[in-house]
VOKOL-324405 format. One record per atom (N, C-alpha, C): residue number from 1; residue in one letter; x, y, z. Coordinates in Angstrom, 2 decimals, padded with zeros to 5 digits, always signed. Atoms other than C-alpha are relative to their C-alpha. Layout:
REM VOKOL-324405
num, residuo, u, v, w
NUM, a, X, Y, Z
...
This chain:
REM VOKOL-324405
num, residuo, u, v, w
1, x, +000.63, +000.78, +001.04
1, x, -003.45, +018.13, +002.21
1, x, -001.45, +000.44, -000.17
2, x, +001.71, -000.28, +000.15
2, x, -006.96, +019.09, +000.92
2, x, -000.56, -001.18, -000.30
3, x, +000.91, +001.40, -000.56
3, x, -010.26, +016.36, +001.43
3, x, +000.08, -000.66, -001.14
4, x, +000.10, +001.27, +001.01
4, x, -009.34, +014.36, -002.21
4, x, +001.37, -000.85, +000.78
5, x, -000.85, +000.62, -000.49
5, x, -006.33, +013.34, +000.09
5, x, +000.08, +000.31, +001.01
6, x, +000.07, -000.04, -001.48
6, x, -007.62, +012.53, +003.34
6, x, +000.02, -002.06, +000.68
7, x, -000.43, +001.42, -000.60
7, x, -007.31, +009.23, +005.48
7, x, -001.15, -000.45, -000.12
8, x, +001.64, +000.86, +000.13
8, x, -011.32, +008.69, +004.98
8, x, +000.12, -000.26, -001.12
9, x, +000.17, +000.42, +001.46
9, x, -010.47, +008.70, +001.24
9, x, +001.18, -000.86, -000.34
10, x, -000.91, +001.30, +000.00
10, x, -007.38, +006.22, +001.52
10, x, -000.49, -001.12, +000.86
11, x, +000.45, +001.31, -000.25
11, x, -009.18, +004.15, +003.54
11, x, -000.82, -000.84, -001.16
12, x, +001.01, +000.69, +000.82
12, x, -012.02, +003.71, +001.24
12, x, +000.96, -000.29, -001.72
13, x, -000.88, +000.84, +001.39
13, x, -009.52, +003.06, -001.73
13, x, +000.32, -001.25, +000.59
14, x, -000.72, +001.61, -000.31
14, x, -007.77, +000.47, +000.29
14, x, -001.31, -001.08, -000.05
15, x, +000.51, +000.46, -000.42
15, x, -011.08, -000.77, +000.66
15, x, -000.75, -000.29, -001.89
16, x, -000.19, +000.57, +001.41
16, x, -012.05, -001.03, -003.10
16, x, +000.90, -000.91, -000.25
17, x, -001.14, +000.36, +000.43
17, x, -008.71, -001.95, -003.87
17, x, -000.06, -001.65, +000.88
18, x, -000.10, +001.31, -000.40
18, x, -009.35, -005.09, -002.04
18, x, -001.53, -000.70, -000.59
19, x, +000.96, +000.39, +000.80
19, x, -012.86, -005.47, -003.60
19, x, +000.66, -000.71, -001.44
20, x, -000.45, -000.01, +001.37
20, x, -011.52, -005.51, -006.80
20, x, +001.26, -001.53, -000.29
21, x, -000.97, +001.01, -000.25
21, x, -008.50, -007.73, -005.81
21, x, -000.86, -001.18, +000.11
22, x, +000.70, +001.20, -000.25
22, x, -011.37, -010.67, -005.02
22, x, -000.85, -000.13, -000.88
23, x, +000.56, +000.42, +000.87
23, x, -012.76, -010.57, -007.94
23, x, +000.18, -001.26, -000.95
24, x, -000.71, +000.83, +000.69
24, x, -013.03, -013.26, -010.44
24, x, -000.94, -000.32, -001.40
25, x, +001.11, -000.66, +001.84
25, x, -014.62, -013.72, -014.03
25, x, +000.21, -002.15, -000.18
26, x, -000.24, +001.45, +000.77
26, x, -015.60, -017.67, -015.56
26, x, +000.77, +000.34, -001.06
27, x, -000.53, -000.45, +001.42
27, x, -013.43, -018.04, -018.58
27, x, -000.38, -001.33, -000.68
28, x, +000.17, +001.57, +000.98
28, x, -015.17, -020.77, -021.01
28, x, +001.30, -000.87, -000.34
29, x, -000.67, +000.82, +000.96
29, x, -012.27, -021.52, -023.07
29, x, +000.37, -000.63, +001.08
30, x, -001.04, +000.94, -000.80
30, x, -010.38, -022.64, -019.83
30, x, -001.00, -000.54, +001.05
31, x, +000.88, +001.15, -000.84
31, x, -013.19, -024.13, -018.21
31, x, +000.42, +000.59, +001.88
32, x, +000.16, +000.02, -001.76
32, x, -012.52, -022.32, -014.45
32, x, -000.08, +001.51, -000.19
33, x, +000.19, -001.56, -000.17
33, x, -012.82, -018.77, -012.98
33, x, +001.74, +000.66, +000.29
34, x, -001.48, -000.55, -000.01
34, x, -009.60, -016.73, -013.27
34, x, -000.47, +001.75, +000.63
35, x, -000.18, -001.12, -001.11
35, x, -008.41, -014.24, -010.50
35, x, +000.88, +001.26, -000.50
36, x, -001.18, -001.46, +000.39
36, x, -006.05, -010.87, -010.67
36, x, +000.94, -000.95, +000.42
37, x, -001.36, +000.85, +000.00
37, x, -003.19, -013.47, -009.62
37, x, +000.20, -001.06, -001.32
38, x, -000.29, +001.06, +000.74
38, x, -003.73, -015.55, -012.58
38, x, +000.31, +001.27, -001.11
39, x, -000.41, -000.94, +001.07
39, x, -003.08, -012.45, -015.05
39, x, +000.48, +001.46, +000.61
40, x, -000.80, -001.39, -000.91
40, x, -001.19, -009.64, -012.49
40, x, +001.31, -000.34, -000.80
41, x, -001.58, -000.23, -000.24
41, x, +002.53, -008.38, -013.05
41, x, +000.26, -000.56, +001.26
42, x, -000.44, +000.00, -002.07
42, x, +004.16, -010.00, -009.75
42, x, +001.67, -000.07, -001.05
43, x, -001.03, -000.03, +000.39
43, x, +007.76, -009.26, -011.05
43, x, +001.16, -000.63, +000.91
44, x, -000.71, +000.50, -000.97
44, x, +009.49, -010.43, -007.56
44, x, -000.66, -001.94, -000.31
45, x, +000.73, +001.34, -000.08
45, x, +007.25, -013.97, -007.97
45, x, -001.09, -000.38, -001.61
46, x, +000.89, -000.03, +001.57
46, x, +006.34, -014.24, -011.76
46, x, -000.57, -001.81, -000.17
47, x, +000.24, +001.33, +000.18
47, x, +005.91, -018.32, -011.55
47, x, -001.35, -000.49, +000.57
48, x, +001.18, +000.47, -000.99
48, x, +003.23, -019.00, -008.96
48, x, -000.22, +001.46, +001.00
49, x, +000.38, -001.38, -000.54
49, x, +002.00, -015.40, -007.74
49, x, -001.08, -000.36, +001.23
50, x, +001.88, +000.18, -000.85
50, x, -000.54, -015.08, -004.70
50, x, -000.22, +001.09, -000.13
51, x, +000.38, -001.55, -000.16
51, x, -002.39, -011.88, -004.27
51, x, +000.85, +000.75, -000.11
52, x, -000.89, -001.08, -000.26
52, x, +000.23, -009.78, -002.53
52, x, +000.91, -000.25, -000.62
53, x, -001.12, -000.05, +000.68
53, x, +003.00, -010.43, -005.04
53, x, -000.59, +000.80, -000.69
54, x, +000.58, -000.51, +000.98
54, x, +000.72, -008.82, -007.86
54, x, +000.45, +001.76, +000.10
55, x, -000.20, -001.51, -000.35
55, x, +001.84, -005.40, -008.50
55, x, -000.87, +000.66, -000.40
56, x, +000.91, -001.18, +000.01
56, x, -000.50, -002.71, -007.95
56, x, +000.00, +001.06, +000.16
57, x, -000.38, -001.38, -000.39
57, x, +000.22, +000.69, -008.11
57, x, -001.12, +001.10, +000.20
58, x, +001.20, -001.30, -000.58
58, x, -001.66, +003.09, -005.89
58, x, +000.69, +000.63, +001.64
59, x, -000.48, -000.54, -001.37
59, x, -001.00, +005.30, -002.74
59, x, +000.36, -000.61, +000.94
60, x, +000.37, +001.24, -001.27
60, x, -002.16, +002.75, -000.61
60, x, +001.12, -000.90, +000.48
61, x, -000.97, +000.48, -000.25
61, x, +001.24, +000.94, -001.14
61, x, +001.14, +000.29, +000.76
62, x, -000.87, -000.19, -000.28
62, x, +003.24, +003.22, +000.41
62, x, -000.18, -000.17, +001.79
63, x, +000.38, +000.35, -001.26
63, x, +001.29, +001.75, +003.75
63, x, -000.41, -001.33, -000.53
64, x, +000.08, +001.51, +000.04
64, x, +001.81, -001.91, +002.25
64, x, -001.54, -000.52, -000.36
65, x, +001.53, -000.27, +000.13
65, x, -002.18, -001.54, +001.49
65, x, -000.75, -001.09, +001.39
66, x, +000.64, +000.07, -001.36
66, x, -002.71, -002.00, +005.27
66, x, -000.52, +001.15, +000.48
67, x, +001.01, -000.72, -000.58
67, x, -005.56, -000.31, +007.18
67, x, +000.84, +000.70, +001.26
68, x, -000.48, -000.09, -001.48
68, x, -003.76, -000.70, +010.58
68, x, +001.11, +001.15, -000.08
69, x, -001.22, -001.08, +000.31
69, x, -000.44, +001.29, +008.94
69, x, -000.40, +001.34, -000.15
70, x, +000.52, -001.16, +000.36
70, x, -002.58, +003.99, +007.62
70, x, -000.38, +000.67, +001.11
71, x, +000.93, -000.31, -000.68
71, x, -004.10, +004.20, +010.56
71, x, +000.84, +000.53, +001.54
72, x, -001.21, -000.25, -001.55
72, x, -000.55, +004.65, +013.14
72, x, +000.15, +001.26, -000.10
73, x, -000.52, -001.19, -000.61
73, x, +000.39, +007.52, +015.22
73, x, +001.11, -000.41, +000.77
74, x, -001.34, +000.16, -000.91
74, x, +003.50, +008.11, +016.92
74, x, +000.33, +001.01, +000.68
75, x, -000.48, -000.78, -000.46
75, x, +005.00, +010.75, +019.08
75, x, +001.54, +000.10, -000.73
76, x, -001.08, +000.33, +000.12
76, x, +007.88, +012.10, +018.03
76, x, +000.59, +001.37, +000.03
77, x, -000.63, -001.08, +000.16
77, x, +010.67, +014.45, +018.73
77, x, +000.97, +000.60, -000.34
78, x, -001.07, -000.47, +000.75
78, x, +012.88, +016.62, +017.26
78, x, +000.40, +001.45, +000.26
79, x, -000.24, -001.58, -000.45
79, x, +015.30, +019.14, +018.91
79, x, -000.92, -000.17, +001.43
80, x, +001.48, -000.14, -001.27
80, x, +012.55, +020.78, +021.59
80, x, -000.99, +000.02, -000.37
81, x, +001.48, +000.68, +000.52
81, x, +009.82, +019.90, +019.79
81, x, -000.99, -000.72, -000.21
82, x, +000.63, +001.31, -000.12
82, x, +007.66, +016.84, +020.26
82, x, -001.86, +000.44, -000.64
83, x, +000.99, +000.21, +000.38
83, x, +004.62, +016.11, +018.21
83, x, -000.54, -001.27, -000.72
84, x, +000.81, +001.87, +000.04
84, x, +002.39, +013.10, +016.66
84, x, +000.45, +000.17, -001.40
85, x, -000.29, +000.05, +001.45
85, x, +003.29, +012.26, +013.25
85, x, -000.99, -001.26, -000.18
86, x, +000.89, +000.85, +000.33
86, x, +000.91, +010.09, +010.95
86, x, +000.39, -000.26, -001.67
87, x, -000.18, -000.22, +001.55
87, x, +000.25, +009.46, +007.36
87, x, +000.45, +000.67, -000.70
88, x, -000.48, -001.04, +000.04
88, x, +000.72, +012.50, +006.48
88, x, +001.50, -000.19, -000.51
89, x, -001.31, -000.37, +000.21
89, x, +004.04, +012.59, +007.46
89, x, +000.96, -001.39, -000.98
90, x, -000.23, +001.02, +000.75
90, x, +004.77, +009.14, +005.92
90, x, +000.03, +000.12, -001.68
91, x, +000.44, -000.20, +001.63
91, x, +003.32, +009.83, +002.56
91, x, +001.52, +001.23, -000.60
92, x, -000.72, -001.12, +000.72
92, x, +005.67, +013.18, +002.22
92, x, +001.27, -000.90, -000.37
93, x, -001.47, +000.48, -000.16
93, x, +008.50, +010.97, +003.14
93, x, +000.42, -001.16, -001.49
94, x, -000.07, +001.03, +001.26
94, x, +007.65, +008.13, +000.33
94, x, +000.31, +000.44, -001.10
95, x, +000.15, -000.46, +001.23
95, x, +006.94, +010.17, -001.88
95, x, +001.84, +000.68, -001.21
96, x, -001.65, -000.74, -000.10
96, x, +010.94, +012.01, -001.78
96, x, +000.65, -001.25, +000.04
97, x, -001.15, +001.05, +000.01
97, x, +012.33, +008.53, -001.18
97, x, -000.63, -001.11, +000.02
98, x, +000.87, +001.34, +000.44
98, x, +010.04, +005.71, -002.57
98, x, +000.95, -001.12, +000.13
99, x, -000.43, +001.30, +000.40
99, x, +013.05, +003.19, -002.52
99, x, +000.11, -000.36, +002.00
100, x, -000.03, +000.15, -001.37
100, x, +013.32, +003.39, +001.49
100, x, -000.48, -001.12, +000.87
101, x, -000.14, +000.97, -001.03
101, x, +013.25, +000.43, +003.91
101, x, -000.90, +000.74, +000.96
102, x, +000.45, -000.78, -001.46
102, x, +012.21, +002.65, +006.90
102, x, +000.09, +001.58, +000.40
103, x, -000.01, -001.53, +000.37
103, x, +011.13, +006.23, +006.85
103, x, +000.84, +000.75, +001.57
104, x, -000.83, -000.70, -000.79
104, x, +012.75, +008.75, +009.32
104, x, -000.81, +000.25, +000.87
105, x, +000.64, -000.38, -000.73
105, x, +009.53, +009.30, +011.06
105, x, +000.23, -000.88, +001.55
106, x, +000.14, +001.56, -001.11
106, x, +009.00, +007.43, +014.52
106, x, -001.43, -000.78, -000.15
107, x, +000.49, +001.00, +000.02
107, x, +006.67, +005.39, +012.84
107, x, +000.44, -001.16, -000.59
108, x, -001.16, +001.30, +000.51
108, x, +009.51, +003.52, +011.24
108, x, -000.81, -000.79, -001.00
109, x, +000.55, +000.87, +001.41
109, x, +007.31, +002.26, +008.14
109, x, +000.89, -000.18, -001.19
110, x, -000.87, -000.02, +001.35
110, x, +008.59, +001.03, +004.84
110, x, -000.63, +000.83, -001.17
111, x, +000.28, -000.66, +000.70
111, x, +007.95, +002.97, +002.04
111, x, -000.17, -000.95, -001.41
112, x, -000.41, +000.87, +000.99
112, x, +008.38, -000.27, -000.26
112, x, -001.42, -000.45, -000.20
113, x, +001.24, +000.03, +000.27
113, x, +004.79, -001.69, -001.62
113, x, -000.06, -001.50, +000.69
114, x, +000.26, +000.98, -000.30
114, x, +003.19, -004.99, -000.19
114, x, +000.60, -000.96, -000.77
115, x, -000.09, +000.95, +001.11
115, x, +004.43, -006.92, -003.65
115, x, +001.64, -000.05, +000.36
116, x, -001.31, -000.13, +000.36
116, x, +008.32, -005.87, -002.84
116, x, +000.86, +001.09, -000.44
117, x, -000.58, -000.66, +001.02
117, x, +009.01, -003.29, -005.13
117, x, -000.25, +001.28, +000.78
118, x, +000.34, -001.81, +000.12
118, x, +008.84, +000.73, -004.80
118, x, -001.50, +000.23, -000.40
């Protein structure tokens, strides 16, 4: 991967990406401040949305837009081969099979987004 897709530059998205998520704006006509849950897509929870239903599409999802996920190592081996797998290897895997439950790596992540969806 070259440094526009490195783990210092998915952190600091995830880390916007949650700025942004806590934002909130007054709205006169309706007399209160309205959030990204009061006007998000949440397609799994369209009635009463919280945050993480809201669909957001960015990298970051394919580590549930957790820090801690982004942030796992694992050993793992294959054949006579044993080595660490990480993001990296996660990301290739999402990317080939975005609808996935649990990638093949031994970090056993989902590939599914925080909201539900792909």
């Amino acid at each position: 991967f070259s440094g526009v897709l490195s783990a210092e530059v998915l952190q600091a998205l995830l880390e916007l990406q949650e700025q942004l998520a806590g934002a909130s704006a007054w709205v006169e006509a309706a007399g209160r401040e309205v959030t990204l849950q009061d006007v998000c897509y949440a397609p799994l929870n369209p009635t009463s949305p919280s945050l993480a239903d809201c669909c957001v599409n960015s990298v970051t999802q394919y580590f549930q837009n957790n820090s801690t996920r982004l942030a796992m190592t694992a050993t793992q081996t294959v054949g006579k081969e044993t080595g660490t797998v990480d993001w990296h290897d996660h990301l290739i895997y999402c990317v080939n099979s975005p609808l996935s439950f649990k990638d093949i790596t031994a970090l056993e992540l989902s590939c599914m987004a925080e909201y539900g969806g792909p």
